[in-house]
N, C-alpha and C positions, 0 to 999 in steps of 0.2 A: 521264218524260222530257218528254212535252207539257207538262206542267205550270210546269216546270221556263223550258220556253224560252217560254210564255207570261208569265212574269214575267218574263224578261228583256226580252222584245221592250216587256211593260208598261213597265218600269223603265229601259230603256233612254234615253231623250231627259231624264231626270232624268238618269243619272249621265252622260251627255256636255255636259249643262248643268254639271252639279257642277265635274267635271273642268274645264271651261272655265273656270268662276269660279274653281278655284283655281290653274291654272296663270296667269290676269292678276295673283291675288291674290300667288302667286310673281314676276311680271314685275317687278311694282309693288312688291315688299318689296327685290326687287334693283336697283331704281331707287331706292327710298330710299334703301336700305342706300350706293349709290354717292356719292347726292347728301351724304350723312352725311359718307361718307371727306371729298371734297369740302371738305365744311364745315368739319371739323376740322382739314385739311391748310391751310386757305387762315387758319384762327386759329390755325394754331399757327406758321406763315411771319410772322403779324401779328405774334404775342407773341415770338418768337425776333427781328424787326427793332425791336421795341423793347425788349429787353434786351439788343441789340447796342449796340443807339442810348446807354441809360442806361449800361452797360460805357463805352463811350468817354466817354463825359461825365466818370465817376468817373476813369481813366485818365487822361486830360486835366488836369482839376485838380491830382489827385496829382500828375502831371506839373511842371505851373507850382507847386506846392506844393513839391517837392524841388530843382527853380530858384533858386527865392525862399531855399529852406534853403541851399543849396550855394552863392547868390551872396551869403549872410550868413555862413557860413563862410567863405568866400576873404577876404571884408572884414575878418574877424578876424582871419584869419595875417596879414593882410596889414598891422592894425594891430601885433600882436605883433612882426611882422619888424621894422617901420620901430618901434618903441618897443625892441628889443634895439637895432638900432643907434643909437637916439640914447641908449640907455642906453652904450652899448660906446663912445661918443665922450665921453661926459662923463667 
């Protein structure tokens, strides 16, 4: 049993060293690991505002694209109409 706890008492200031290094080693793996989230939460905020941004761009266009189509259609009925009637009066 003396034996025993003379190793411990030897070995003691090593494993309370040890312990210490790995519970910073812990502190510091959980501070990375935060600053990680962090990092990826703050580039994925980045890349979700700029695929909001190119979303409405495409949206937008399309937009003015179906305008430009719908104000090219109304032009056409609208020559159709006025060409039945000047057909329906001759």
């Amino acid at each position: 049993m003396c034996g025993l706890i003379e190793k411990i008492a030897r070995f003691w200031p090593v494993m309370i060293t040890a312990m210490k290094r790995f519970e910073s080693c812990e502190e510091h793996g959980k501070i990375l690991k935060k600053q990680l989230q962090e990092e990826t939460m703050k580039t994925t905020k980045e890349r979700m505002k700029q695929i909001l941004k190119w979303l409405w761009i495409k949206e937008t266009l399309l937009m003015m694209k179906k305008t430009k189509l719908e104000r090219k259609a109304s032009t056409q009925q609208l020559k159709m109409v006025v060409g039945q009637g000047v057909a329906e009066k001759q």
